[in-house]
FIMARDREN-169674 format. One record per residue (C-alpha): chain; residue in one letter; y, x, z negated; residue number from 1. Coordinates in steps of 0.02 Angstrom, whole numbers. Example, Ala and Ser with C-alpha at 12.3 -4.5 7.8 and 13.67 -1.06 7.14 Angstrom:
2
REC  doti  tivex      yy      xx      zz  paro
REC     A      a    -225     615    -390     1
REC     A      s     -53     684    -357     2
//
This chain:
364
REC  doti  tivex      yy      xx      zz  paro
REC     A      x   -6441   -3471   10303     1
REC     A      x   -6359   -3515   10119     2
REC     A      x   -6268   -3359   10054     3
REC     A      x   -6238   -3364    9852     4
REC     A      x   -6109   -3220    9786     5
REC     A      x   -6127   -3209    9603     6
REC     A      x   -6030   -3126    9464     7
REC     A      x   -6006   -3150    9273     8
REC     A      x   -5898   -3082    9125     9
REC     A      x   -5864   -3118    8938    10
REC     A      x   -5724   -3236    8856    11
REC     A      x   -5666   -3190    8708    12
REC     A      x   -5502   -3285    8638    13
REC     A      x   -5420   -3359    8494    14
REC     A      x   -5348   -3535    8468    15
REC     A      x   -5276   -3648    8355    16
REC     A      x   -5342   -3834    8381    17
REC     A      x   -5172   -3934    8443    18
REC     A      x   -5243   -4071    8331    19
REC     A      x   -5250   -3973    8176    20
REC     A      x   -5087   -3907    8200    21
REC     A      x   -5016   -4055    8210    22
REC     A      x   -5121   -4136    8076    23
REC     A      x   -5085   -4046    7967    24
REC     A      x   -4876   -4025    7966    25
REC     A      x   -4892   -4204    8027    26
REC     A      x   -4973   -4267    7849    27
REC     A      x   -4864   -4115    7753    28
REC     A      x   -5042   -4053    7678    29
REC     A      x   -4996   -3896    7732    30
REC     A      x   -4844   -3805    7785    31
REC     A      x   -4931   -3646    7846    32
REC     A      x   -4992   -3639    7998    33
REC     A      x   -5188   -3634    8038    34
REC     A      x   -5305   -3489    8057    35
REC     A      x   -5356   -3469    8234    36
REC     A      x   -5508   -3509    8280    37
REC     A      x   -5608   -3369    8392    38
REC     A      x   -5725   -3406    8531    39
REC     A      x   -5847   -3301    8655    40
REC     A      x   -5921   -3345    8793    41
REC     A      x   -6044   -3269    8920    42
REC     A      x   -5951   -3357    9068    43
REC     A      x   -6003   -3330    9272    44
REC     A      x   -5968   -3390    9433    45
REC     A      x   -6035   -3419    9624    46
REC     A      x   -5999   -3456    9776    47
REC     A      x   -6135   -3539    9925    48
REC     A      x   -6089   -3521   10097    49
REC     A      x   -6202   -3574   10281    50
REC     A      x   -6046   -3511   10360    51
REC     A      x   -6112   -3368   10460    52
REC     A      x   -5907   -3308   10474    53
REC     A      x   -5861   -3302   10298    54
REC     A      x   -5827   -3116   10278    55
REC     A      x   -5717   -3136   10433    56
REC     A      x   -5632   -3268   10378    57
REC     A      x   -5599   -3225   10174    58
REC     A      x   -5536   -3058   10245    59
REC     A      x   -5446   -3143   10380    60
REC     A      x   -5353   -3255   10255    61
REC     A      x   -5313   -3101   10124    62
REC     A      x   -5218   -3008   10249    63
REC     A      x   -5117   -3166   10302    64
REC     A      x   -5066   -3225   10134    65
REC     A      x   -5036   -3059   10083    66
REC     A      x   -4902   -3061   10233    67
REC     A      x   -4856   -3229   10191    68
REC     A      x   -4785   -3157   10007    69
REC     A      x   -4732   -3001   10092    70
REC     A      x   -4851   -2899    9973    71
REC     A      x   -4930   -2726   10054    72
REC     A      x   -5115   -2731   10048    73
REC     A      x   -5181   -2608    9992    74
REC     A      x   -5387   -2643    9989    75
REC     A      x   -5464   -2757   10113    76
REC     A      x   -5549   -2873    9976    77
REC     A      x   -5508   -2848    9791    78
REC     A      x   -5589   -2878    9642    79
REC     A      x   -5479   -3002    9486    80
REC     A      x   -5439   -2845    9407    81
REC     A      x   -5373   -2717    9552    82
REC     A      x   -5281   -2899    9635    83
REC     A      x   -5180   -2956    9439    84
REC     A      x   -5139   -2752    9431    85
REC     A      x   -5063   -2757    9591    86
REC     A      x   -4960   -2898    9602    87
REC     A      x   -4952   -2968    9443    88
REC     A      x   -4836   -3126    9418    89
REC     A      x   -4907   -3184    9601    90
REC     A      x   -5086   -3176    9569    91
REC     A      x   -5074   -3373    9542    92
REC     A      x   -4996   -3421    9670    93
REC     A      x   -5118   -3282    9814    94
REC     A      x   -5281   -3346    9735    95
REC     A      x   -5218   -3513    9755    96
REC     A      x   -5204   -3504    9933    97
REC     A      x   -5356   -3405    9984    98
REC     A      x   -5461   -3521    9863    99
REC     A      x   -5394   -3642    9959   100
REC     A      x   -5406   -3561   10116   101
REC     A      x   -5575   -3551   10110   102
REC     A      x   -5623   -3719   10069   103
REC     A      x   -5709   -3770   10239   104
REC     A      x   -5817   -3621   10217   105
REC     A      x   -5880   -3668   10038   106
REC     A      x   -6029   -3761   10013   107
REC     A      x   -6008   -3756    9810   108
REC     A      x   -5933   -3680    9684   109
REC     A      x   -6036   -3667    9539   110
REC     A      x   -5988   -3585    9339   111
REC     A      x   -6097   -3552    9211   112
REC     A      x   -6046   -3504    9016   113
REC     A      x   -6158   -3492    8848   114
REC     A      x   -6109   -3483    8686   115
REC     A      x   -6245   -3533    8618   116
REC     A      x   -6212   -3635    8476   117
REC     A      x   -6350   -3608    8334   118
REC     A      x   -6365   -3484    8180   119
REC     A      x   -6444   -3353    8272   120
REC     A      x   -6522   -3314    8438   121
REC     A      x   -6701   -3261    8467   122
REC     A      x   -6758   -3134    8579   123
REC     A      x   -6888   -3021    8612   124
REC     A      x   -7027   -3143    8568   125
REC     A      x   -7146   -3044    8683   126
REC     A      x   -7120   -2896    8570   127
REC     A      x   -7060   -2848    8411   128
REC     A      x   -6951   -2994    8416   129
REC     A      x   -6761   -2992    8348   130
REC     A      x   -6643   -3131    8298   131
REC     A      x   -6446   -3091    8346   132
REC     A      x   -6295   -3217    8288   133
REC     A      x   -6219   -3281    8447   134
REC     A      x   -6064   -3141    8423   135
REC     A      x   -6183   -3003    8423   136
REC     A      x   -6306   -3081    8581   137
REC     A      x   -6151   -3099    8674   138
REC     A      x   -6072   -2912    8635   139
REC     A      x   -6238   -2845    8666   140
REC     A      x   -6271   -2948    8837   141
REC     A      x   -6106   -2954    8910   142
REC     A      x   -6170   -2855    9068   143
REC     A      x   -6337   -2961    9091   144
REC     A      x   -6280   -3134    9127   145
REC     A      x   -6298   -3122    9314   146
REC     A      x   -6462   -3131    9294   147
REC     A      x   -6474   -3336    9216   148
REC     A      x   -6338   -3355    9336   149
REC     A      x   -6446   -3323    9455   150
REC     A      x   -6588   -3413    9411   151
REC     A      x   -6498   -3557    9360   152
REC     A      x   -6439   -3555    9545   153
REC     A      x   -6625   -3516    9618   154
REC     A      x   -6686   -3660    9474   155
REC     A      x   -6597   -3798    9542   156
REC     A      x   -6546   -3778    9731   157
REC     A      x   -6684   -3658    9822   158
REC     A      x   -6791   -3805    9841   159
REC     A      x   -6659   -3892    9964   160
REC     A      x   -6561   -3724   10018   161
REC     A      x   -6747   -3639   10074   162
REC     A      x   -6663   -3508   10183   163
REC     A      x   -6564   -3437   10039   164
REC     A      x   -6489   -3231    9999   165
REC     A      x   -6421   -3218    9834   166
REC     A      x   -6290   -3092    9819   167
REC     A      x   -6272   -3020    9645   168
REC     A      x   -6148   -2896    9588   169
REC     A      x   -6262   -2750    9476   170
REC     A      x   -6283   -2790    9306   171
REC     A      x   -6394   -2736    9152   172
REC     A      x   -6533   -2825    9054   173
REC     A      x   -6680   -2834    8985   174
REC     A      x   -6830   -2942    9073   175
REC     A      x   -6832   -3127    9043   176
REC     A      x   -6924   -3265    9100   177
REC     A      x   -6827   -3362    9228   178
REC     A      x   -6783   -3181    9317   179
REC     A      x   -6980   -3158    9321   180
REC     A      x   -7001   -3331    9394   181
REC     A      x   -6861   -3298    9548   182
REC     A      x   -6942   -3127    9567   183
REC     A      x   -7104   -3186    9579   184
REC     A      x   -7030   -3331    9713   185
REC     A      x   -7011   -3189    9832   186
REC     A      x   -6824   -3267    9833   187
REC     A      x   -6719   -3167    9942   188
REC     A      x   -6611   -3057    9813   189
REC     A      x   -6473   -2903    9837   190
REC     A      x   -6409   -2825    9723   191
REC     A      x   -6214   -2717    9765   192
REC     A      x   -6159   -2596    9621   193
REC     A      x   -5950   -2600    9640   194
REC     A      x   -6008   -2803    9727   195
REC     A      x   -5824   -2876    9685   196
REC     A      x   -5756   -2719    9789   197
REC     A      x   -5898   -2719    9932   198
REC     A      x   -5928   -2903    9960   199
REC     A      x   -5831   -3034    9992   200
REC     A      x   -5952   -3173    9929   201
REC     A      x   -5941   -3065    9742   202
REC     A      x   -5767   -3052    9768   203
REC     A      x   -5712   -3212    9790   204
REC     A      x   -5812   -3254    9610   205
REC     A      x   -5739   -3126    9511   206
REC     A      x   -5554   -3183    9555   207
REC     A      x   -5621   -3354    9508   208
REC     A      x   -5686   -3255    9356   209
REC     A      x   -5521   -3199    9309   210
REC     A      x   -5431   -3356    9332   211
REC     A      x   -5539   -3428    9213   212
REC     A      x   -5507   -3276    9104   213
REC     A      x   -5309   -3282    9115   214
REC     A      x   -5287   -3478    9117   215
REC     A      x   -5416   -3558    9015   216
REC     A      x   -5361   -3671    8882   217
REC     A      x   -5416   -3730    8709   218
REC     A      x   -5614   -3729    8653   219
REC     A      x   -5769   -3686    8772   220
REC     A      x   -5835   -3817    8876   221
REC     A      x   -5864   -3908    9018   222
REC     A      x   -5713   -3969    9042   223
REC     A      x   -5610   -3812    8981   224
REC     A      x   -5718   -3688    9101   225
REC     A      x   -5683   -3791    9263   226
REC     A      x   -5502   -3857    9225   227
REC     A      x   -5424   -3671    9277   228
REC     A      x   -5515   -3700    9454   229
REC     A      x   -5498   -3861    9478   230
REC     A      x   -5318   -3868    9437   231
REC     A      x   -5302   -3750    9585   232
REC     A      x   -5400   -3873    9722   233
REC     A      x   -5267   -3944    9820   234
REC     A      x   -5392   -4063    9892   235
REC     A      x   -5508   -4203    9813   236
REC     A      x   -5647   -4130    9950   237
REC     A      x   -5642   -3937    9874   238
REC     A      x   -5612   -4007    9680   239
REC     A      x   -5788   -4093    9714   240
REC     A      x   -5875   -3933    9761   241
REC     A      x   -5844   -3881    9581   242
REC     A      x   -5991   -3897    9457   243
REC     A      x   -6009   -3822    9302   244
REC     A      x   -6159   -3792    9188   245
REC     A      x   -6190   -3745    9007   246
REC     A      x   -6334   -3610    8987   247
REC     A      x   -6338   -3640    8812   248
REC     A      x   -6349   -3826    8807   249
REC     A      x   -6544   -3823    8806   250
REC     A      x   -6665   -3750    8693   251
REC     A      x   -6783   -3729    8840   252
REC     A      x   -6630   -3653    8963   253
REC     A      x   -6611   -3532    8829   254
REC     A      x   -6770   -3481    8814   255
REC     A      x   -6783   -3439    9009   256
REC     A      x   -6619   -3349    9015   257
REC     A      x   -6627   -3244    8850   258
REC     A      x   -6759   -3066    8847   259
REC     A      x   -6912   -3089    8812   260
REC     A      x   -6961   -2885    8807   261
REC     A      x   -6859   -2734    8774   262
REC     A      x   -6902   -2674    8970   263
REC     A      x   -6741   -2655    9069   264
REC     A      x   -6758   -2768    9227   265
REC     A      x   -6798   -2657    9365   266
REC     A      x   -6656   -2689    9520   267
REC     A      x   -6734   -2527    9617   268
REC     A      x   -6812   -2651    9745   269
REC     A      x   -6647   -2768    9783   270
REC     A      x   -6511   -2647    9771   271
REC     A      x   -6413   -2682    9951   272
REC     A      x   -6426   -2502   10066   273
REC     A      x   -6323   -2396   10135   274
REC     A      x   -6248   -2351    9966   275
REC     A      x   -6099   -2229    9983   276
REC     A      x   -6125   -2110    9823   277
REC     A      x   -5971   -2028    9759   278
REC     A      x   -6013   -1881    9696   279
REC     A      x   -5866   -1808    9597   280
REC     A      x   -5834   -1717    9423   281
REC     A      x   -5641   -1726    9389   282
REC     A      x   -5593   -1590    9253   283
REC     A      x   -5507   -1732    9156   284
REC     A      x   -5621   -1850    9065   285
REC     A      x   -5655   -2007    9207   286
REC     A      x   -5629   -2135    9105   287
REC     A      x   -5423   -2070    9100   288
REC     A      x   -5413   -2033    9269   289
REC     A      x   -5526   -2161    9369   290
REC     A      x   -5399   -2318    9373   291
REC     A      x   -5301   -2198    9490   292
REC     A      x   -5437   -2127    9579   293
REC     A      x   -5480   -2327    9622   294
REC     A      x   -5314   -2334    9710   295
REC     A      x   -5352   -2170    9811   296
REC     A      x   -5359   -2134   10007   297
REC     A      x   -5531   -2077    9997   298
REC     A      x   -5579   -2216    9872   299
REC     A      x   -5523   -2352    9984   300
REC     A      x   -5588   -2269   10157   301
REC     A      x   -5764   -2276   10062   302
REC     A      x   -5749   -2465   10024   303
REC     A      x   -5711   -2504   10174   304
REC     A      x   -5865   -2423   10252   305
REC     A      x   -5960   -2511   10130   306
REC     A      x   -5903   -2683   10190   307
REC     A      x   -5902   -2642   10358   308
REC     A      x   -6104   -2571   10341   309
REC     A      x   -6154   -2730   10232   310
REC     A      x   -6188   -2570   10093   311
REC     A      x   -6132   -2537    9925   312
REC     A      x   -6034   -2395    9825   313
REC     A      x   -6080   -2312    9661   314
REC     A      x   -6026   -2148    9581   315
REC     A      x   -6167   -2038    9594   316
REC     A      x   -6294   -2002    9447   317
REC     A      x   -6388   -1867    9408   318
REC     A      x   -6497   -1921    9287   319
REC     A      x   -6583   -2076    9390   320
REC     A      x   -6493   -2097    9574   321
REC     A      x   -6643   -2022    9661   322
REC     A      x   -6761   -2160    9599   323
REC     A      x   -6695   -2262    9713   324
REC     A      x   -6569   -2191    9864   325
REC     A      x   -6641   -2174   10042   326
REC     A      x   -6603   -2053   10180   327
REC     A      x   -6493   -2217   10248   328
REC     A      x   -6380   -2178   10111   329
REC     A      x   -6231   -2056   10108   330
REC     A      x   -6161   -1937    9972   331
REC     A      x   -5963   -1916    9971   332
REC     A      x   -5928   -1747    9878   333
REC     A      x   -5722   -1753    9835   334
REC     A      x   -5704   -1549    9774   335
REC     A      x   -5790   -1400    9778   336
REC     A      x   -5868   -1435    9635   337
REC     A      x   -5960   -1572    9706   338
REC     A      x   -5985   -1502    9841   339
REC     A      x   -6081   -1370    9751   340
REC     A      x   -6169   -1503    9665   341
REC     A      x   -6235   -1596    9815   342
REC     A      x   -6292   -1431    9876   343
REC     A      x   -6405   -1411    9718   344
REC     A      x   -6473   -1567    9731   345
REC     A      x   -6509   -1525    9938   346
REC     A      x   -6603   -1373    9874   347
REC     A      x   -6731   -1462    9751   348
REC     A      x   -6827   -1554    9896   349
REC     A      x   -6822   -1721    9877   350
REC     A      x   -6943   -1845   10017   351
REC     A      x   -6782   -1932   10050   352
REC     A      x   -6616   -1854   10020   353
REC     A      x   -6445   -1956   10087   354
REC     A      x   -6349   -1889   10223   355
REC     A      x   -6170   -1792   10148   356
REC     A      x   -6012   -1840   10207   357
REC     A      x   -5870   -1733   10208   358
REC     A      x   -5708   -1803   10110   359
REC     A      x   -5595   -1754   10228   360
REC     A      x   -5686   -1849   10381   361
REC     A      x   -5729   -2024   10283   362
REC     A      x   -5517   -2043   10273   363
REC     A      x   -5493   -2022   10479   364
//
């Protein structure tokens, strides 16, 4: 079986052009020096494996170049963010080796950006119909692009790779064509909320993700998107696993990739069970107090059942969670609080309610 992890993000930098820099104080036109230009990008990444020991081996090779550094680890897999936060000026030289590593496992490597160069962007042509500049499509989509990842992926190898599970981390948009199309292909899709943390397939393209974030150089392109990666392949045979693809090349690409009605694609059917629910309410807004709670006991205990169940982990919702969770699943309830909560939720009678773990045995 072909196993495709995929993730995505937005690029957003500023640069000066080297050659109008130089130009410039070159012919004396000018002696101050040029605006910066700014650039976005919707920018993603995958990874296809047939190796049935991947997740074995990408953990495998974590925990022995984190002892090769000397560095204590503190998650089994990370995610680009949690791995730069820990160990900062080495995060080069660790995603180096395991990208390297894991080279006999990797069928291809595949990145995907859009910038989508035009005056405006069109979507919604099944509907009321809106027209964006590329700024605003990309601020406004920034958490959809999985999805023409994805298709993009299904578009041009499911024909060859038949036996195929895509592995998506969650995302948000709106319904589009070429998401309709794979749907309607019956194309084996899952879908992992927290899929960098959970999965090693997602993981492994997010810290591709952020290398491209930290080291890209220059304007948006081919060229620009792969060089960061590339650089990094100390073999010709892994470098020529590395394609990359512009979404927004192609009036026709666009068109499949961009929403074509204001109806939020429905992931209900694909997200990846068991899904470990945290259900807690800290007294301190989250968004202060989460980047700690990330590096927790209890946080990392419930990750690590995730990977070890081929599940998923998500803070637990209120407002739409029971659309979807089975009685496979499992609520985590951190204080009393929560634990009061899950108990209101017990008493309301859901068909299918997930079984509650108790904090204090998920960190044993």
């Amino acid at each position: 079986m072909f196993r495709t992890g995929i993730d995505s993000s937005a690029l957003e930098k500023e640069f000066v052009p080297l050659e109008t820099y130089v130009g410039e104080n070159i012919i004396g036109e000018s002696e101050s020096i040029p605006k910066p230009i700014v650039v976005k990008a919707l920018v993603g990444a995958s990874i296809t494996t047939q190796d049935s020991e991947f997740d074995k081996k990408y953990q495998t090779a974590l925990k022995d170049i984190f002892q090769k550094y000397g560095i204590r680890q503190e998650k089994r897999i990370y995610k680009g963010a949690h791995l730069l936060k820990q160990i900062s000026g080495k995060f080069d030289e660790v995603f180096t080796d395991i990208f390297n590593a894991m080279e006999p496992s990797i069928e291809h490597i595949d990145l995907y950006f859009a910038t989508y160069p035009k005056e405006y962007v069109s979507i919604y042509g099944k509907a009321q119909g809106q027209r964006l500049t590329p700024f605003e499509y990309i601020e406004k989509h920034k958490h959809g692009f999985n999805q023409a990842c994805a298709w993009w992926n299904w578009n041009i190898f499911s024909k060859k790779e038949i036996d195929h599970e895509y592995c998506i981390d969650y995302f948000k948009s709106k319904m589009t064509p070429g998401w309709t199309k794979m749907e309607n292909s019956k194309a084996n899709i899952k879908v992992f909320y927290s899929g960098c943390e959970c999965n090693c397939l997602i993981s492994f393209a997010d810290l591709i993700l952020k290398t491209i974030e930290d080291f890209h150089f220059g304007d948006i392109d081919y060229i620009s998107i792969a060089q960061p990666i590339r650089k990094r392949s100390k073999t010709y045979a892994l470098s020529r696993k590395i394609k990359c693809y512009n979404l927004s090349k192609y009036d026709w690409v666009i068109r499949e990739t961009v929403p074509e009605i204001p109806h939020d694609i429905n992931l209900n059917n694909y997200i990846k069970h068991p899904i470990y629910f945290i259900a807690w309410t800290p007294s301190l807004p989250r968004k202060t107090v989460k980047p700690s709670f990330e590096w927790s006991r209890l946080y990392n205990a419930i990750i690590q059942k995730a990977l070890d169940t081929d599940g998923c982990v998500k803070f637990l919702d209120f407002d739409k969670d029971m659309t979807f969770w089975e009685d496979t699943d499992f609520i985590i309830p951190w204080e009393e609080a929560d634990v009061e909560h899950v108990r209101l939720l017990k008493s309301m009678g859901f068909s299918k309610m997930p079984k509650v773990l108790d904090a204090s045995t998920v960190t044993t």
